[in-house]
C-alpha positions as CSV (number, residue, x, y, z in Angstrom):
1,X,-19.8,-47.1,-9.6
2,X,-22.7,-48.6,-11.7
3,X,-22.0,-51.7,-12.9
4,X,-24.7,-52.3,-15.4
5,X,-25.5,-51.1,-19.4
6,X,-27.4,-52.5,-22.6
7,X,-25.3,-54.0,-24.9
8,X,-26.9,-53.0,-27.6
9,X,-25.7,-49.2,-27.6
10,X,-23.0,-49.7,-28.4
11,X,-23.9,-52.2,-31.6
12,X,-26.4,-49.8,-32.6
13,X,-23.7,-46.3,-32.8
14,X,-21.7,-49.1,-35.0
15,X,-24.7,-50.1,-37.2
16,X,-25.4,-46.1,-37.6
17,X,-21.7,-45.2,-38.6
18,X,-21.6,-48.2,-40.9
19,X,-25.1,-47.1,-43.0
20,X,-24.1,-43.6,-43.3
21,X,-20.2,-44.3,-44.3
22,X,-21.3,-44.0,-48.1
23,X,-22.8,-40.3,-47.2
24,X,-21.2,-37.2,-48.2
25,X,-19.7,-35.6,-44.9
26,X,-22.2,-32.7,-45.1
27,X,-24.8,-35.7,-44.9
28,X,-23.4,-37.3,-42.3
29,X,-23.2,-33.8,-39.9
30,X,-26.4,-33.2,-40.4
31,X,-27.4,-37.0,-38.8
32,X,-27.8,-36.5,-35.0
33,X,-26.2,-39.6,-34.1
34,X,-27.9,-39.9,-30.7
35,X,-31.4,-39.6,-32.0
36,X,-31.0,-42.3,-34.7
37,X,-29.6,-44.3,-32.1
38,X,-32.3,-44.0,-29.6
39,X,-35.1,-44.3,-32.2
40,X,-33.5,-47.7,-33.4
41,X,-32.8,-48.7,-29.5
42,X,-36.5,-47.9,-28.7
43,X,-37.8,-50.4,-31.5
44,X,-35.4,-53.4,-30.3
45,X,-35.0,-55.8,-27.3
46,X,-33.0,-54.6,-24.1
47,X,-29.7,-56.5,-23.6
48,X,-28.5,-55.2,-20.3
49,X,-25.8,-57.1,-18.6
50,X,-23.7,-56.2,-14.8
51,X,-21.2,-59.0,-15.1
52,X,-18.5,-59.4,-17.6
53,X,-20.0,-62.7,-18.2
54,X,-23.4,-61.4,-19.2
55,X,-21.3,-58.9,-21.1
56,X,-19.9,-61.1,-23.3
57,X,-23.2,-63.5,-23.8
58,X,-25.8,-60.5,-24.4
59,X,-22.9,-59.4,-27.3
60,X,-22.9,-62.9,-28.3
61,X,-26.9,-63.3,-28.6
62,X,-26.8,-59.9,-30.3
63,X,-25.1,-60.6,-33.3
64,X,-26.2,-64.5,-33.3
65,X,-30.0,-63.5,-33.2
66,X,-30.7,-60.0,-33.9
67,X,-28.0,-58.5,-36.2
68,X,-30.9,-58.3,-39.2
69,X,-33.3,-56.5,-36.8
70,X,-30.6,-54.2,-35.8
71,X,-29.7,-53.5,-39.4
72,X,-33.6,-53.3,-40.3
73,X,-34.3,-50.7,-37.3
74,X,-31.2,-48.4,-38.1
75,X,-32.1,-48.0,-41.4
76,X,-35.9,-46.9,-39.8
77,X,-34.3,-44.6,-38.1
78,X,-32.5,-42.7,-40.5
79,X,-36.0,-42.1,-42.1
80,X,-38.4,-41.7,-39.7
81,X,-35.7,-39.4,-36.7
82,X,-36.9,-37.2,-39.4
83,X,-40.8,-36.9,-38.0
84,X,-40.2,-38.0,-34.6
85,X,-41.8,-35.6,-32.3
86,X,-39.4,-35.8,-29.6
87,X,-36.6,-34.6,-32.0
88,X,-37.2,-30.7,-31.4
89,X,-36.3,-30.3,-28.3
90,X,-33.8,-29.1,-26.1
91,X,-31.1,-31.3,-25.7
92,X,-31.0,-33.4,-22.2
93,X,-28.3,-31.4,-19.7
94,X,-24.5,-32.8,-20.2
95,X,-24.6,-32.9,-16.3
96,X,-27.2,-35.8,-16.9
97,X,-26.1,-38.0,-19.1
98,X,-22.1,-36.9,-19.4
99,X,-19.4,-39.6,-18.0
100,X,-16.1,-40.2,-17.6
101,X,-15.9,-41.5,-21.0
102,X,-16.9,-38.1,-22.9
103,X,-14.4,-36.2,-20.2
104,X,-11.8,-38.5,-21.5
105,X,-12.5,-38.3,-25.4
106,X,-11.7,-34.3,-24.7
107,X,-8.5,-35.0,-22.9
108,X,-7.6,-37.2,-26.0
109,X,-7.9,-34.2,-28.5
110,X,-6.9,-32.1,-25.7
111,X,-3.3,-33.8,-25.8
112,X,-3.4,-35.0,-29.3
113,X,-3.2,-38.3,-27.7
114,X,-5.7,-41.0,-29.7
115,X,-5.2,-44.2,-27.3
116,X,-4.9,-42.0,-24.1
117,X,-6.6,-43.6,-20.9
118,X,-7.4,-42.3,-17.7
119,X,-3.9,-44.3,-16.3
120,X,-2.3,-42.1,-18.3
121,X,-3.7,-38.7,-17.6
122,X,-1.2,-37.0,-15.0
123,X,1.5,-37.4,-17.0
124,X,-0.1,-36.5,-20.2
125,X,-1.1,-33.4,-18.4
126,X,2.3,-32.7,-17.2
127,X,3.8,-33.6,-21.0
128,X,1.4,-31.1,-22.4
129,X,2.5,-27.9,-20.0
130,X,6.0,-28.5,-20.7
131,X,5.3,-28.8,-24.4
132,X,3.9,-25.5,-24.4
133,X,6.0,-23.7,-22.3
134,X,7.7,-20.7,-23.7
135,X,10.8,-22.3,-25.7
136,X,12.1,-20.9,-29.0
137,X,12.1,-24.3,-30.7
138,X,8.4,-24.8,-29.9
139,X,7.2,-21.3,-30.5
140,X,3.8,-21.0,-32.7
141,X,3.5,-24.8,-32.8
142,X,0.4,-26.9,-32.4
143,X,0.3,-29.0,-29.2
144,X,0.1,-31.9,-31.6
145,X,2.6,-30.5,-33.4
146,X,4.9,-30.3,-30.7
147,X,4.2,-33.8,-29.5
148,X,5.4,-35.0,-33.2
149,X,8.8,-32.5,-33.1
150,X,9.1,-34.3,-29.7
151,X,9.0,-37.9,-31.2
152,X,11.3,-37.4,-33.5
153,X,13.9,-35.8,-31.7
154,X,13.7,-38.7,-29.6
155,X,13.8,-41.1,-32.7
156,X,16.7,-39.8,-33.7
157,X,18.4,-39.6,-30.7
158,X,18.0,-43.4,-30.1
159,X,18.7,-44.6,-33.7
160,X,22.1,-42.4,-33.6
161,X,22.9,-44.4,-29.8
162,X,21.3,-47.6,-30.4
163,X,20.7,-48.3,-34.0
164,X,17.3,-49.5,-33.4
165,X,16.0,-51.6,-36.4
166,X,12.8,-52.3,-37.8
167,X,11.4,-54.5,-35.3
168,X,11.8,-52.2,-32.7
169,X,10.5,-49.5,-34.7
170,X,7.1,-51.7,-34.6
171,X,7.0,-52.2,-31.4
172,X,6.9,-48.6,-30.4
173,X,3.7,-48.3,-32.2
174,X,0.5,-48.5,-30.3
175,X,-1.6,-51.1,-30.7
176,X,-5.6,-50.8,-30.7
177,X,-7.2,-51.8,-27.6
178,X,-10.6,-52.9,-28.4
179,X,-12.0,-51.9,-25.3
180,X,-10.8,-48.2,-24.8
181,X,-12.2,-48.4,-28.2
182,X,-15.5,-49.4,-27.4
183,X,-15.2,-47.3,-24.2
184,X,-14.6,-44.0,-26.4
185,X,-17.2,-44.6,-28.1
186,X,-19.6,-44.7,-25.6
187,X,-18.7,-40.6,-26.0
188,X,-20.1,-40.2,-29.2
189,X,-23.9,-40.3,-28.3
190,X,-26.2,-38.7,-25.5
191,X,-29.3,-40.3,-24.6
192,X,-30.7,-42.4,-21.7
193,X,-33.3,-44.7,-21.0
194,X,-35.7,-43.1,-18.3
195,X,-36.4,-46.9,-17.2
196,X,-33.3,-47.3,-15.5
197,X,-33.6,-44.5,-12.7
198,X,-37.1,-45.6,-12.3
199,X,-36.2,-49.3,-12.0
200,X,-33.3,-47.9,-9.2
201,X,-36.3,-46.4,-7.2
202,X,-38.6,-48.9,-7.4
203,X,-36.0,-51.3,-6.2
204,X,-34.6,-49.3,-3.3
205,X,-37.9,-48.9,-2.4
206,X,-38.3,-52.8,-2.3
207,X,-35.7,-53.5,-0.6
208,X,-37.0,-51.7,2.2
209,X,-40.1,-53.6,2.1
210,X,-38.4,-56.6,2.1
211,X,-35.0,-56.7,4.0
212,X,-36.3,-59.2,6.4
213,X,-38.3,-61.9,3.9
214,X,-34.8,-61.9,1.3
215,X,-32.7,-65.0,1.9
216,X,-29.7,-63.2,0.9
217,X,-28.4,-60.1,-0.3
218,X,-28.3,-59.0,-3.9
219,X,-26.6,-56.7,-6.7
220,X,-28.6,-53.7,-7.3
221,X,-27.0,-54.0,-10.4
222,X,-27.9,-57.7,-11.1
223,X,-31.4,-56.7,-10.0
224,X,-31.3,-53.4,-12.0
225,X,-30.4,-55.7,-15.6
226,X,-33.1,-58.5,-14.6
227,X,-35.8,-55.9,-14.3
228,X,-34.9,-53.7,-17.8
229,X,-34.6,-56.9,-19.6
230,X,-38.2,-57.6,-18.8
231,X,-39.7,-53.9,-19.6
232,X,-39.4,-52.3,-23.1
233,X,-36.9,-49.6,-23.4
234,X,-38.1,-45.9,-22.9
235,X,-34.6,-44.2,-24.6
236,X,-34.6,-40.2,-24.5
237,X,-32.3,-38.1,-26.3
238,X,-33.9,-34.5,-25.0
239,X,-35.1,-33.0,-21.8
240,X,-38.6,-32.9,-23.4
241,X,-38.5,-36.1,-23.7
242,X,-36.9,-37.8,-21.2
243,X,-40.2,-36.1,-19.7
244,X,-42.5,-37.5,-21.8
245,X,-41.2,-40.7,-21.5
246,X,-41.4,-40.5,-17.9
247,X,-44.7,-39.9,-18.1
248,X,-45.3,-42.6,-20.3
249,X,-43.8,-45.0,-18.2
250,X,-46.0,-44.2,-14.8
251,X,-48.7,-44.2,-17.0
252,X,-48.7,-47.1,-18.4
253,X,-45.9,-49.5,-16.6
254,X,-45.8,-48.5,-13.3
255,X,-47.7,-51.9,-12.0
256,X,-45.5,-54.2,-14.2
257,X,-42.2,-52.1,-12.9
258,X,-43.2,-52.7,-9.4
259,X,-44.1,-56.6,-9.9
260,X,-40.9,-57.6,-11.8
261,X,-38.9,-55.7,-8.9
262,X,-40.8,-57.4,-6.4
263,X,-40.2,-60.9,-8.8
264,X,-36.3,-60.2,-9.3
265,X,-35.7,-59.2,-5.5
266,X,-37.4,-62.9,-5.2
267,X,-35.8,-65.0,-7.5
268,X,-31.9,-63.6,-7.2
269,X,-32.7,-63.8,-3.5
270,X,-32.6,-67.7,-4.0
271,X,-30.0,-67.4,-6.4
272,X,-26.8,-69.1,-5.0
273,X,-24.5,-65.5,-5.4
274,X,-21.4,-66.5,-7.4
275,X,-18.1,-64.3,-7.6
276,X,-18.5,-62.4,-11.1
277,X,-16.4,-59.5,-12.5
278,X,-18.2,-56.6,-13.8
279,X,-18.8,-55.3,-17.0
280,X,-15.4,-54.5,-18.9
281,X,-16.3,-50.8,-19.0
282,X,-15.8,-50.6,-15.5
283,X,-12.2,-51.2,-15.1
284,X,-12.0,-47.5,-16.9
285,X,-14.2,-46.1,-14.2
286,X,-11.4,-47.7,-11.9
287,X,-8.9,-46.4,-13.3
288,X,-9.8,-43.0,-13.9
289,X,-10.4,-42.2,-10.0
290,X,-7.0,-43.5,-9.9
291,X,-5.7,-40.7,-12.3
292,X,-8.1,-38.4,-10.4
293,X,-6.2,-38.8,-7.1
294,X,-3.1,-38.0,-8.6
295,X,-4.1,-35.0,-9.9
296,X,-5.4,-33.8,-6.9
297,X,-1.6,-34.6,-5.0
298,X,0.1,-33.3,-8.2
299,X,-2.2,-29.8,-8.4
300,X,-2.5,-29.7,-4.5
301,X,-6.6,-29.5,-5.2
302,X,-9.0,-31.9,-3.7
303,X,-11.8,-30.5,-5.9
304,X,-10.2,-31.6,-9.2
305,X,-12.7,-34.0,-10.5
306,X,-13.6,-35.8,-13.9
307,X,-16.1,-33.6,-14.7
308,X,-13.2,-30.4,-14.1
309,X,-10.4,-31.8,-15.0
310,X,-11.1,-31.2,-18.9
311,X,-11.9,-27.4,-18.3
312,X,-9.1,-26.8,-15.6
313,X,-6.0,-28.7,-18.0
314,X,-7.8,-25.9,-20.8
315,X,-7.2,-23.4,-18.7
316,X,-4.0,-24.4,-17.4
317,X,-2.7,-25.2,-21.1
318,X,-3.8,-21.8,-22.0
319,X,-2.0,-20.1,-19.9
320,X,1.2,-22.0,-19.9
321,X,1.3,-21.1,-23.2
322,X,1.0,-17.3,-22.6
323,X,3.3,-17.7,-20.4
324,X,1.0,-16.9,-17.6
325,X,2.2,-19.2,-15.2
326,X,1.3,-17.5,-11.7
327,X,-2.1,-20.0,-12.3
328,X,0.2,-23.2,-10.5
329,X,0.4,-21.0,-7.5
330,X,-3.5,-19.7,-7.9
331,X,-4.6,-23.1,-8.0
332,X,-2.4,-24.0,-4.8
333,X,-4.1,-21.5,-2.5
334,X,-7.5,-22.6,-3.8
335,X,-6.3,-25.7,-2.8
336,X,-5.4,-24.8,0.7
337,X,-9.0,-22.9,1.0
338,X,-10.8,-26.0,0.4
339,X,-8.7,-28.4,2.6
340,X,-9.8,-25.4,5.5
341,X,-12.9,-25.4,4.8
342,X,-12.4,-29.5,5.9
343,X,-14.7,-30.6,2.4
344,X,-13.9,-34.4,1.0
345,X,-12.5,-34.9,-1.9
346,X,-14.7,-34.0,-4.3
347,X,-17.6,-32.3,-2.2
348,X,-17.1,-28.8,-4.1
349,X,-15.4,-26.9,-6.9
350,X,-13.7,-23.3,-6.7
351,X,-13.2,-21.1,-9.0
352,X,-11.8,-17.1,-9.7
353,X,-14.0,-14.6,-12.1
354,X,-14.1,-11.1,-12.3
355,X,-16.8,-8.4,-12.1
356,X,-17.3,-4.4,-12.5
357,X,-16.4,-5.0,-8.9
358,X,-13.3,-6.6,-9.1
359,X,-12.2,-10.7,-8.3
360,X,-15.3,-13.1,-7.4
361,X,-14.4,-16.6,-5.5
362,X,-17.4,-19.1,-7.1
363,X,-18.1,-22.5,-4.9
364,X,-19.8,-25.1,-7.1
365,X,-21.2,-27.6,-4.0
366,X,-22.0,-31.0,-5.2
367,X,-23.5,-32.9,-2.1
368,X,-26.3,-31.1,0.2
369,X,-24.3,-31.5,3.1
370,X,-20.7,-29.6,1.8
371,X,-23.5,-26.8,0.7
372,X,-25.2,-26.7,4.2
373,X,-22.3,-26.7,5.9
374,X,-20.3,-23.7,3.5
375,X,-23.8,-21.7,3.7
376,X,-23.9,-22.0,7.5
377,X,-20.1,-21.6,8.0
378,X,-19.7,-18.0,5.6
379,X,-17.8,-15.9,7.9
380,X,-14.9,-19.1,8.2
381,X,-14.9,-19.5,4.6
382,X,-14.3,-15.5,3.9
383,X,-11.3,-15.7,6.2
384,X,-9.8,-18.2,4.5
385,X,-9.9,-16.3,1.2
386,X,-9.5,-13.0,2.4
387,X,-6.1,-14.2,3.5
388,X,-5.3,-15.9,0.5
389,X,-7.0,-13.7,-2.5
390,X,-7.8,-10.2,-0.1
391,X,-8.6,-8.5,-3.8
392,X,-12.1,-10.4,-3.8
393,X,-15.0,-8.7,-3.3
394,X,-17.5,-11.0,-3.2
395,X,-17.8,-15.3,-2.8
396,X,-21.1,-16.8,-4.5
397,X,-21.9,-20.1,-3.2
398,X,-24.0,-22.7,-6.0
399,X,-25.8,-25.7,-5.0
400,X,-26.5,-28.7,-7.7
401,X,-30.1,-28.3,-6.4
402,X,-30.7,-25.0,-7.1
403,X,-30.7,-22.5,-9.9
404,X,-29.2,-18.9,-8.0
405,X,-26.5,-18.2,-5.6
406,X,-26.0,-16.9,-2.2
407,X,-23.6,-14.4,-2.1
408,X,-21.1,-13.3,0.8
409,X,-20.3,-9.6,-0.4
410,X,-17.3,-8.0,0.8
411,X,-19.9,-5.3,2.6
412,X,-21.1,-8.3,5.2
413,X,-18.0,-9.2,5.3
414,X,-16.9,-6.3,6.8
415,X,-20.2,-5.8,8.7
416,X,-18.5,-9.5,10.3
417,X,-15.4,-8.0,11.1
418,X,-13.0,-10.3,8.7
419,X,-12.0,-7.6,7.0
């Protein structure tokens, strides 16, 4: 988990939403939030903190020193994302620049659920399937709906046992919690600056070179803020460019990225190390592998992840409400071919699909070494799903790193006498 970001995202989206409030809502769709944001973030200082206590004094210089800049470069933006040649493009890959927090903003509308967070997930999961389960009082309702018919069922239940008064009334409602706020948020844009992968690079590199002359130890992430506060940002909102910023940056900073590196390694190397909490945001990140490995004991799956788990409670959800429940037990014997195929937690996704030839078992791998050792390992792997799911006539195996499949058909699968 990275402990490290620019304060000044987040400031900006704010500035953005507060300049285009007075715009008519057509207006305001037709404003790519991301690219006004980026184009303001490229014109302003770099405030990146990876401790809670540089957190809170970058947000503190913000809006002490630069709250007229910021306002001054939003409003730039808004007229010139307009003739900014990076703007058509093709949007940078979710895979890229996606995180927890977008995956839980989806769950949120997903369960009609405003001030959901990852601790909560499992049971909201579980809330939603019985709410849409096939019972004549909930039929044809909206999940949100149902959640509401829910509540007051309860309400009334306890007023007619307890008699609860207005006090407790109020203390049943939720209360805003600035920082899932300001987490949530962080879902509302996609871009990145192309400096901080480069500064990562250049720093593990380093620290190769220099693991014998460094007094101590140091943060990556502490080095990692040192180093973008020093360089000016290089924000990308589309794969085009993300690679023209690139580009830009070996051009013309590649020297200066490699001296302050070689300058931060030094100086936080002297640096008496002191016990500090990271940034606030983190805690989420915490929390939400917490709700991941409950999932995963709930559903009987170790390859539920956060960037599944909105897709597979959509699925689930969708079926539950047909009625179509036989998904629990599909979901259960994917399960038990993954844990046989001995992959980590996490290491691989499976799916089902269908085609003109009939059921198709899809393997997502997401390290090299889960896809090395499915791809070497096929004839072990169709056993396990024959047994399971023997309708499926072929398994196609993905890695992240590569753009086709290798396919087990259910023809060498014979030829390798499973079948």
């Amino acid at each position: 988990m990275t402990s490290l970001k620019n304060v000044l995202e987040e400031i900006v989206v704010v500035e953005v939403q507060e300049q285009t409030k007075h715009l008519s809502p057509a207006a305001r769709e037709a404003i790519n939030l991301s690219e006004v944001a980026a184009f303001a973030l490229n014109r302003l200082p770099v405030l990146y903190a990876s401790t809670s206590r540089g957190w809170l004094q970058q947000r503190k210089r913000a809006y002490n020193e630069l709250q007229q800049q910021i306002v001054s470069a939003v409003q730039q933006a808004l007229l010139g994302v307009k003739r900014d040649p990076l703007r058509k493009s093709t949007k940078i890959a979710a895979s890229k620049v996606e995180t927890p927090a977008h995956i839980l903003a989806r769950l949120q509308k997903l369960f009609s659920k405003s001030s959901l967070q990852w601790q909560d997930v499992p049971q909201a999961f579980q809330e939603a399937l019985t709410l849409v389960s096939h019972k004549p009082e909930y039929a044809s309702l909206s999940i949100n709906d149902r959640h509401r018919l829910q509540e007051i069922k309860g309400y009334l239940q306890r007023k007619g046992s307890h008699h609860q008064d207005l006090q407790s009334w109020q203390n049943n409602i939720e209360l805003p919690n600035p920082e899932l706020k300001s987490y949530i948020l962080s879902a509302s844009y996609f871009l990145i600056n192309v400096l901080e992968d480069l500064a990562k690079q250049e720093i593990q590199n380093q620290l190769t070179h220099m693991a014998n002359v460094l007094p101590r130890k140091v943060g990556i992430d502490d080095v990692c803020a040192y180093v973008l506060n020093r360089l000016p940002p290089l924000y990308a909102t589309t794969e085009q460019g993300v690679i023209w910023q690139t580009q830009k940056a070996k051009e013309q900073l590649s020297s200066q990225i490699e001296s302050t590196v070689i300058q931060s390694l030094m100086t936080l190397g002297k640096t008496p190390r002191r016990l500090a909490d990271p940034i606030p945001l983190l805690k989420f990140a915490e929390e939400c592998e917490q709700a991941i490995s409950e999932l995963r004991l709930i559903f009987q799956r170790e390859d539920i992840t956060w960037r599944n788990i909105a897709n597979l409670a959509e699925y689930a959800i969708a079926h539950e409400r047909q009625g179509m429940t036989y998904w629990r037990q599909q979901w259960r014997m994917l399960g038990q071919i993954y844990s046989e195929m001995y992959l980590k937690p996490g290491d691989a996704e499976l799916s089902l699909s269908h085609n003109s030839e009939g059921e198709v078992l899809i393997v997502r791998a997401h390290t090299k070494e889960a896809f090395g050792w499915l791809a070497d390992n096929p004839k072990n792997l169709g056993i396990s799903t024959l047994r399971l799911f023997p309708a499926v006539a072929e398994i196609e195996l993905y890695g992240f790193f590569l753009d086709f499949s290798i396919n087990y058909t259910r023809e060498e699968m014979a030829a390798d006498g499973i079948i």
